[in-house]
Steps between C-alpha positions, in 0.01 A plus 500: 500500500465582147267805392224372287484600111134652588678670827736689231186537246303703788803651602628639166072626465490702824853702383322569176173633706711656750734745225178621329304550781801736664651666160374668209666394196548763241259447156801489311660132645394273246705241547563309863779225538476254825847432482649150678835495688641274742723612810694250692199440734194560304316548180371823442306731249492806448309794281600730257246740262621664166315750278636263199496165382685295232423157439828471283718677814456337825725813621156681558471352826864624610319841502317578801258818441317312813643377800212425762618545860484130628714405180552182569378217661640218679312203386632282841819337634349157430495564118939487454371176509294491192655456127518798290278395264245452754532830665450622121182285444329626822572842449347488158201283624411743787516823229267353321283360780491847604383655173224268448416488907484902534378596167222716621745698739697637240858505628792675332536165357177460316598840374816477348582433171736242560643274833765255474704304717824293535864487614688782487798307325220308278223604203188654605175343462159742451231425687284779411499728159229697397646459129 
């Protein structure tokens, strides 16, 4: 059986809730990159925090001032099944679900200065700047 895009959306929410409720992240990350990789069984993401940003050097997010303990996160067996592009498209979706659904809890999320996503092979795309 397939896992559900709102399955992965919920899924990809509690890891968010789940690293800032059990790790303090230093004041100086500003940056956080939810990179996407895919293994020969699975898509996965993962999460990296830097202390800089460059909009014109996606190298930033090679740099990991921040690695959280649960790193990454297996998004299901089911999804080798989905198409890249869709993998990308949920991700991005539930980030920004998450933003506007938890706005008043104030996550490490809501407080960066910027979040982006994507492929680690691919471009980047910001989903949150405070610029």
């Amino acid at each position: 059986m397939q896992q559900s895009k709102e399955d992965i959306i919920e899924q990809i929410h509690r890891w968010i809730i789940n690293i800032d409720s059990q790790q303090e992240i230093p004041i100086t990350i500003k940056a956080f990159n939810i990179g996407i990789i895919k293994s020969t069984s699975d898509y996965q993401i993962y999460l990296i925090g830097a202390e800089k940003y460059d909009p014109k050097d996606e190298d930033w997010s090679c740099v990991e001032d921040f690695v959280p303990n649960n790193k990454y996160l297996s998004l299901g067996l089911q999804t080798n099944y989905w198409e890249w592009q869709e993998i990308l498209s949920i991700v991005k979706e539930s980030l920004e679900t998450f933003i506007q659904r938890e706005a008043s809890n104030k996550t490490f999320i809501h407080l960066a200065e910027y979040v982006t996503t994507g492929f680690d092979d691919g471009n980047l795309i910001i989903i949150h700047s405070k610029s």
